[in-house]
C-alpha positions as CSV (number, residue, x, y, z in Angstrom):
1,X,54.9,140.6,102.9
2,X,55.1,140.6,106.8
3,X,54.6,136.9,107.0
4,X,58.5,136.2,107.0
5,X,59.0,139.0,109.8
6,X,56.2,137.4,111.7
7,X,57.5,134.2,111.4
8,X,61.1,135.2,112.4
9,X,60.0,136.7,115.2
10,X,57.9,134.2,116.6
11,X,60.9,131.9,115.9
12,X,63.2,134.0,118.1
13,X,60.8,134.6,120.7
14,X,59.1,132.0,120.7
15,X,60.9,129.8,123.6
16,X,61.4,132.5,125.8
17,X,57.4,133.8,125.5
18,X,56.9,129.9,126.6
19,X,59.4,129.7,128.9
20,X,57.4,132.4,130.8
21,X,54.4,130.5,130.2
22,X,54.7,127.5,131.7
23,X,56.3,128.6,134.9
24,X,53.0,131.1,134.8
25,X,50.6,128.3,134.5
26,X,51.9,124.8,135.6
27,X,51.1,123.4,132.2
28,X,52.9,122.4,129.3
29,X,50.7,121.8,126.9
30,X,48.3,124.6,128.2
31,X,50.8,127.0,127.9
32,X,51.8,126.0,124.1
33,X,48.2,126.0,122.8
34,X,48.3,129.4,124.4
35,X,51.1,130.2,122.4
36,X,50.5,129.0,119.4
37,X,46.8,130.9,119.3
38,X,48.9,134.2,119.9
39,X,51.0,133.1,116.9
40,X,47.8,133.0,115.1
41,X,46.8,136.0,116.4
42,X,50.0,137.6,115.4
43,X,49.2,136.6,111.6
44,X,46.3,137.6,111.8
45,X,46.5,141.2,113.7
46,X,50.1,142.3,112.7
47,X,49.6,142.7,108.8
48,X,46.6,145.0,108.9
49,X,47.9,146.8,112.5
50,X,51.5,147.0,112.4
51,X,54.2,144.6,114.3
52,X,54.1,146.3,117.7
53,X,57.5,147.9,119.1
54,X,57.6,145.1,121.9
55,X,56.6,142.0,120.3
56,X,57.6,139.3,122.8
57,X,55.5,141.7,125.4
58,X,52.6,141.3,123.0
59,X,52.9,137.6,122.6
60,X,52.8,137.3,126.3
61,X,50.0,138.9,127.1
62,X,47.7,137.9,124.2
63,X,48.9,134.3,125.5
64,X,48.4,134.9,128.8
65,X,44.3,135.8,128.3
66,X,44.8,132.8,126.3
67,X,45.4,130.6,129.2
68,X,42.7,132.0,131.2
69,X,40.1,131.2,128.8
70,X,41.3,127.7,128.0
71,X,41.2,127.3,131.9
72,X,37.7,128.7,132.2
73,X,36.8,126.6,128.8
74,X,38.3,123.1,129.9
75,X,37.5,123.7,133.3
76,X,40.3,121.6,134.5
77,X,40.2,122.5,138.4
78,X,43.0,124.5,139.8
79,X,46.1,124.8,138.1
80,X,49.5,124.6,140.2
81,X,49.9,128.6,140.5
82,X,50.2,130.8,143.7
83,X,47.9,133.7,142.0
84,X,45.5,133.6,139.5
85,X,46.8,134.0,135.6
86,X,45.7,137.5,135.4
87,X,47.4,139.0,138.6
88,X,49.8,141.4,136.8
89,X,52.7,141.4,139.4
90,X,53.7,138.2,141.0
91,X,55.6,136.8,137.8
92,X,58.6,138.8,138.3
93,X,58.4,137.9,142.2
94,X,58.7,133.9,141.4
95,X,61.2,134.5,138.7
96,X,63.4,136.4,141.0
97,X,63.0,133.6,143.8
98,X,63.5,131.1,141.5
99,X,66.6,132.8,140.4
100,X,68.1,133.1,143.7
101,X,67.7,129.7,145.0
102,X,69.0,128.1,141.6
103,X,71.1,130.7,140.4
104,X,69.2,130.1,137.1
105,X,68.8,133.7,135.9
106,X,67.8,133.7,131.8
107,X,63.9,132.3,131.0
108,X,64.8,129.9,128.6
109,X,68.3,128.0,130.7
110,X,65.3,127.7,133.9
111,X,63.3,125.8,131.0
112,X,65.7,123.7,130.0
113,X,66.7,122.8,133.8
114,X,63.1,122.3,134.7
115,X,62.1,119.8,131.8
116,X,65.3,117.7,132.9
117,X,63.8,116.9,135.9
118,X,65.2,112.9,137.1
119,X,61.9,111.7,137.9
120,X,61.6,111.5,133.6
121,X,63.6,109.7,131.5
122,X,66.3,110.6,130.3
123,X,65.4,110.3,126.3
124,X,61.7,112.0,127.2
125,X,63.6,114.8,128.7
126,X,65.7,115.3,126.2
127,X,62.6,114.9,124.0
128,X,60.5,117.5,125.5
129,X,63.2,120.0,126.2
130,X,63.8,120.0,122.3
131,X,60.2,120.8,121.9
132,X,59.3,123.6,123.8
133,X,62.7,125.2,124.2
134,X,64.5,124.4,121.0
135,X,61.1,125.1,119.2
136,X,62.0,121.7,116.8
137,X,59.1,119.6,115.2
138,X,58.2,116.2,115.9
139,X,60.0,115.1,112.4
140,X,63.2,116.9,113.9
141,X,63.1,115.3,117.0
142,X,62.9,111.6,115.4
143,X,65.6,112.6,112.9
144,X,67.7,113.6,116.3
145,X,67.1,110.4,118.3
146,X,67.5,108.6,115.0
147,X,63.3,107.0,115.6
148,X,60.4,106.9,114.1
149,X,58.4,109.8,114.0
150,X,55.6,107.9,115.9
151,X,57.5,106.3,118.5
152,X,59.2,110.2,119.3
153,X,55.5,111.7,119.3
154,X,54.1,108.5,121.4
155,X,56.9,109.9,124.0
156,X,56.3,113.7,123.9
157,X,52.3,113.0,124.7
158,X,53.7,110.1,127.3
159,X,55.8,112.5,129.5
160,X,53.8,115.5,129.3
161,X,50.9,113.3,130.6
162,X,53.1,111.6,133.3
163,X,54.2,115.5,134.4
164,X,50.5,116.1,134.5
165,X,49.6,113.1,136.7
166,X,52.2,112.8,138.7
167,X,52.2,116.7,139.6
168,X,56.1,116.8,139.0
169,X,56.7,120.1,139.9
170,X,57.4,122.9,137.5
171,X,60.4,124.5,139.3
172,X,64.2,124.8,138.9
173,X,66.4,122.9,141.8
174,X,68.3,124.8,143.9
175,X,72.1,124.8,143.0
176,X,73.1,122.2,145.0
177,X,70.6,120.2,143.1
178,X,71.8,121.5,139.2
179,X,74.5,119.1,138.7
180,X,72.1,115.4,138.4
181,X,70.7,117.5,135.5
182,X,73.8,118.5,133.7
183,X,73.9,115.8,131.5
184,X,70.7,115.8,130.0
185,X,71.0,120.0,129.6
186,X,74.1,119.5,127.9
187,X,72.8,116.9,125.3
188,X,69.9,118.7,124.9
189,X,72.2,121.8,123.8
190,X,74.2,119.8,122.0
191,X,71.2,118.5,120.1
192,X,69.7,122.1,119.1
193,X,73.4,123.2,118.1
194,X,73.5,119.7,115.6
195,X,69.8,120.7,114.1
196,X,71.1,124.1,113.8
197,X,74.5,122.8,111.9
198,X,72.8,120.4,109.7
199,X,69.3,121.0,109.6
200,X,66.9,117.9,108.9
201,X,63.5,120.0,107.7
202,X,65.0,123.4,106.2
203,X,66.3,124.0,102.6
204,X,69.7,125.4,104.2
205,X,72.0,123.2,105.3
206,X,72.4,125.4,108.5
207,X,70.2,127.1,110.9
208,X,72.3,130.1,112.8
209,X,70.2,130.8,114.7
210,X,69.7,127.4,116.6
211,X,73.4,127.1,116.5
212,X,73.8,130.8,118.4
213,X,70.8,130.0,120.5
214,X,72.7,126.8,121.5
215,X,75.9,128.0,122.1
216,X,74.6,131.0,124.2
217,X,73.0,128.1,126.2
218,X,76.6,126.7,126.8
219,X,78.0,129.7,127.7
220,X,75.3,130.3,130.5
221,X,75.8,126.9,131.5
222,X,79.6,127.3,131.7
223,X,79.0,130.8,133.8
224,X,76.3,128.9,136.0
225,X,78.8,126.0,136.6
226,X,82.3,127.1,135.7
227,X,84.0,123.7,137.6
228,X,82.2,121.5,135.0
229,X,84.7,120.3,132.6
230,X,82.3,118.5,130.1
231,X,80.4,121.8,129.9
232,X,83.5,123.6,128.7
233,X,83.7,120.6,126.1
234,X,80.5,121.7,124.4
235,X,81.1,124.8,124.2
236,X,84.3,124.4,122.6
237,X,83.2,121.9,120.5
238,X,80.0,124.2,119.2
239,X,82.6,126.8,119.0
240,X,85.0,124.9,116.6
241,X,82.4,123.6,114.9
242,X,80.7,126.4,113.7
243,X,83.8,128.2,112.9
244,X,83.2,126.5,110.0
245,X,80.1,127.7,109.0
246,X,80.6,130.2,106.1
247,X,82.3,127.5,103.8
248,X,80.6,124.3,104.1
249,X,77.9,125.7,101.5
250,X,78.8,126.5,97.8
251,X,77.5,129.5,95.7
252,X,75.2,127.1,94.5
253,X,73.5,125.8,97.5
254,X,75.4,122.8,97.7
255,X,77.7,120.8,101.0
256,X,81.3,121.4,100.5
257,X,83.2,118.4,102.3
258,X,85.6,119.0,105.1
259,X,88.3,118.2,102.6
260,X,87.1,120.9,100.2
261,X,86.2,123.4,102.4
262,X,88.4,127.1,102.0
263,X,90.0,127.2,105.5
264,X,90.6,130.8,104.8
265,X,86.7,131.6,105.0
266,X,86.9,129.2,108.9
267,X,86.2,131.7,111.8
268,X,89.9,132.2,113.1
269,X,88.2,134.4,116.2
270,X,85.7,131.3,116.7
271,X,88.7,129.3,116.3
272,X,91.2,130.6,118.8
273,X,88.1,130.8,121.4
274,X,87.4,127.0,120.9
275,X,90.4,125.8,121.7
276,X,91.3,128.2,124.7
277,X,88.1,126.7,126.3
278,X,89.6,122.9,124.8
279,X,92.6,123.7,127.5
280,X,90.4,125.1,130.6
281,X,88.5,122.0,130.2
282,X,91.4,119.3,129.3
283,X,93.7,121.1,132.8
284,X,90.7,119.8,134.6
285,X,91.9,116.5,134.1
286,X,88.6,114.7,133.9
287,X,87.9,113.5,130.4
288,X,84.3,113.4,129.0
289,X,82.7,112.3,125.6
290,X,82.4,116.5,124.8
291,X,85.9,117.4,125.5
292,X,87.1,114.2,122.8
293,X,84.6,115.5,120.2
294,X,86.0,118.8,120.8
295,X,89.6,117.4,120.6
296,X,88.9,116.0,117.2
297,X,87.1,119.5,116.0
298,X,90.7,121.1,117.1
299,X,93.0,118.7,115.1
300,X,90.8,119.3,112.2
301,X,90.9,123.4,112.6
302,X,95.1,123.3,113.6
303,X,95.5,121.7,110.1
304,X,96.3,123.8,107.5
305,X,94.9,121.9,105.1
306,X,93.4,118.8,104.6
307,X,96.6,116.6,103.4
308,X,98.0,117.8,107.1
309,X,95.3,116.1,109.0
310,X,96.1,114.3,111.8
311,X,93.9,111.4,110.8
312,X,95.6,108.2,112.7
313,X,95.3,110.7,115.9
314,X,91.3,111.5,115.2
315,X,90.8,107.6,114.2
316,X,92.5,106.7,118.0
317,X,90.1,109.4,119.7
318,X,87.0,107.9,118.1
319,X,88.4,104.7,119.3
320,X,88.6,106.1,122.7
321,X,85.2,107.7,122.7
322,X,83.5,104.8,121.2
323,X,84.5,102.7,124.4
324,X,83.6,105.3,126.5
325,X,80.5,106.1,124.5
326,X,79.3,103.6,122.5
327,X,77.0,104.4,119.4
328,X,76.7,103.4,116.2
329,X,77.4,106.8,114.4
330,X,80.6,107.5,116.8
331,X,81.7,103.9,115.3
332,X,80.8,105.5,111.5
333,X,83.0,108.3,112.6
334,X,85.6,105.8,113.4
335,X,85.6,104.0,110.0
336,X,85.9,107.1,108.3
337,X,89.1,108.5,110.3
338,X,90.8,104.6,109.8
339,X,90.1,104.9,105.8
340,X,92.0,108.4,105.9
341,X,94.2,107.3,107.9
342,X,95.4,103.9,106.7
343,X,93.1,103.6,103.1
344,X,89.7,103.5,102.4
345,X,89.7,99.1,102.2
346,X,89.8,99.4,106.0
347,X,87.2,101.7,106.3
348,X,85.0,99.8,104.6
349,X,85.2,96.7,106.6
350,X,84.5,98.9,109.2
351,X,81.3,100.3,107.4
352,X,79.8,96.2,106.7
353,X,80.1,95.4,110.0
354,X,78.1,98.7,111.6
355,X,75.6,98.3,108.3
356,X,75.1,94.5,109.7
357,X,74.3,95.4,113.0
358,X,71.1,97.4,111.6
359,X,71.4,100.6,113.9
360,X,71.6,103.0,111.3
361,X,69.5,101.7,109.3
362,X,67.6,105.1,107.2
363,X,70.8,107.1,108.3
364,X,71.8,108.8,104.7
365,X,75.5,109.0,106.2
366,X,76.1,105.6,106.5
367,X,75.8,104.5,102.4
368,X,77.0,108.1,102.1
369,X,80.5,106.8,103.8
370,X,80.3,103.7,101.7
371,X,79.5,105.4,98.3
372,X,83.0,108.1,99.1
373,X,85.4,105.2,99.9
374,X,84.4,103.1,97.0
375,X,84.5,106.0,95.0
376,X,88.3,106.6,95.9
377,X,89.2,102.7,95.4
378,X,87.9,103.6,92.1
379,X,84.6,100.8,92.2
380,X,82.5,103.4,90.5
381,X,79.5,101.0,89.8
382,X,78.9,100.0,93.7
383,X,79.6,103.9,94.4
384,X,77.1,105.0,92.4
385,X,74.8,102.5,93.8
386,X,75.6,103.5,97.2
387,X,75.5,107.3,96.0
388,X,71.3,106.0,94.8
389,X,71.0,104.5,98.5
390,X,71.8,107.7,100.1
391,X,69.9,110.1,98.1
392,X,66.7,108.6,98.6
393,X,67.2,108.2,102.1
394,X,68.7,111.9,102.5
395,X,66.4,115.3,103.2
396,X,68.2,118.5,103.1
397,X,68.6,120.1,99.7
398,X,72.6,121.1,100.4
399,X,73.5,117.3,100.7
400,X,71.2,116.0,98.3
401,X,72.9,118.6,95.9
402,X,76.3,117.5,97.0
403,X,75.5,113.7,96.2
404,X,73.9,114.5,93.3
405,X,77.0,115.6,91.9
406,X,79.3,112.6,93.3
407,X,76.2,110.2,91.6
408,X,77.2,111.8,88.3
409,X,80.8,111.7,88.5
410,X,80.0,107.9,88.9
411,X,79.1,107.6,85.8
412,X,81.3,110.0,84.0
């Protein structure tokens, strides 16, 4: 029965023990084989022995005689280290240099800094960040970029080989150097926090702990660079967001709609810290895409209920952040606000047009949308048909529970 534990620990463990790892060896991919084989070893050991009292210190060091005998096995030449894998001292040294050139002080925020490196694309940083510090599958990966699950692994083995090749060094930057790679940190955060919110490969609708992971990322990144208004932004917007967290799931398992939601179960602590951070980023006066998604979070958590939404106000921000930022799913956003705000006819203009262009095509939301508005115009045939569309294209249990339920309302 100590397979859950084992797995829950390796889960919250996991990307720091790695973290460690690769600035250890040099190597990516060495360094997760490593780790995985101490996973197994975990499995395998920790039934019949006991979990030790320092886990994450056990999965180091089993990984770490791990490396050294892949080394020795693949012979692969010298690995880009200062002292051999074995010497017991030295990794506390290079973390502590590291630390005070880049004033990157926690394991897994150097990771995340040092897989952004501008020499890789942006989409393969993103990419490889969310594999070996968010800890997500290939499957959750695609489902993030919106992709094929093949094109998303072709990139992971791409970059991983071009860090290889090209010896693109393993290190943070020093701070002068942090702020070319604050855009890709943050939207990698951002993308752990949204797998964590609505999980794609999990029978809960939410992960809390990807969503806690994620938001303590923002907050270091907020203390690491406290002058960066688009960094407060995400961590508002994370903030408001999950402040919703304990009542967008029924009793049953099921997705309860904004609409539906019990504000009186919403996180007024979460709340009130979400949008305090909203106005140190907004007196900044320099507007990013996070600090407008966080804008819209705060209209929806200042109404008291759903009736007292400010939905012409959302529909105008979407506008705004859809010139800013264009994107296919922003523009679903859009059409959604503009059939609150002005009736669900105009949002589903909106919907045909985005559905033509093909983007989303496979996105559940988008014949989701379409199946809700025709539902309120009362065109219950075409919304069951979309409600069909969107189940077989949708994964997660909670919203396949949730459509379910509209399908059979459908039909009476």
């Amino acid at each position: 029965m100590l397979t859950p534990l084992i797995d829950g620990i390796c889960r919250a463990e996991g990307a720091r023990v790695l973290a460690g790892l690769i600035r250890r060896c040099g190597d990516f991919e060495l360094a997760q084989d490593a780790l995985q084989d101490a996973f197994a070893r975990a499995l395998e050991t920790w039934p019949r022995r006991g979990v030790p009292d320092a886990p994450a210190a056990w999965l180091t060091t089993v990984a770490q005689r791990r490396v050294v005998d892949l080394v020795r096995r693949r012979a692969t030449g010298p690995l880009y280290m200062d002292d051999p894998p074995d010497a017991p001292a030295p990794e506390d040294e290079i973390a502590t240099d590291e630390a005070a050139r880049s004033g990157v002080e926690d394991d897994r925020l150097r990771l995340l800094f040092t897989c952004c490196h501008p020499a890789i694309a942006p989409a393969a940083q993103m990419a490889l960040a969310l594999r070996t510090l968010g800890g997500l599958s290939t499957r959750e990966i695609a489902r993030a970029f919106l992709e094929a699950e093949a094109t998303t692994a072709q990139r992971l083995v791409r970059v991983q080989r071009k860090i290889r090749d090209a010896r693109i060094p393993y290190e943070v930057p020093v701070r002068e150097a942090l702020p070319e790679r604050l855009d890709a940190v943050l939207g990698v955060v951002y993308l752990i926090f949204n797998e964590g919110y609505s999980s794609t490969s999990t029978g809960d609708l939410v992960r809390p702990d990807l969503s806690a992971e994620a938001i303590r990322l923002g907050r270091l990144v907020v203390d690491l660079m406290p002058g960066e208004p688009e960094a407060l932004g995400l961590l508002a917007l994370m903030r408001l967001h999950d402040a919703r967290r304990e009542a967008r799931v029924d009793a049953s398992g099921a997705l309860v709609p904004l609409e539906e939601q019990d504000r009186s179960r919403w996180s007024r602590e979460a709340i009130a810290e979400g949008l305090s951070i909203l106005d140190r980023a907004l007196a900044m006066r320099h507007r990013g895409p996070y600090q407008v998604q966080a804008a819209i979070a705060a209209l929806h958590a200042r109404a008291a209920c759903a009736a007292e939404t400010d939905w012409a106000q959302i529909a105008a921000l979407y506008r705004g952040l859809a010139a800013e930022q264009p994107s296919a799913v922003v523009a679903l956003n859009e059409a959604v606000a503009v059939a609150m705000a002005r009736g669900p006819e105009h949002g589903l203009a909106l919907i045909d047009r985005i559905d033509a262009g093909g983007e989303l095509e496979g996105y559940h939301l988008l014949p989701a949308a379409r199946a809700d508005l025709l539902r309120r115009l009362g065109r219950l045939d075409a919304a069951a048909a979309a409600y069909d569309q969107a189940l077989r294209l949708a994964r997660n249990p909670a919203e396949r529970l949730y459509l379910e339920r509209r399908r059979r309302a459908c039909t009476g």
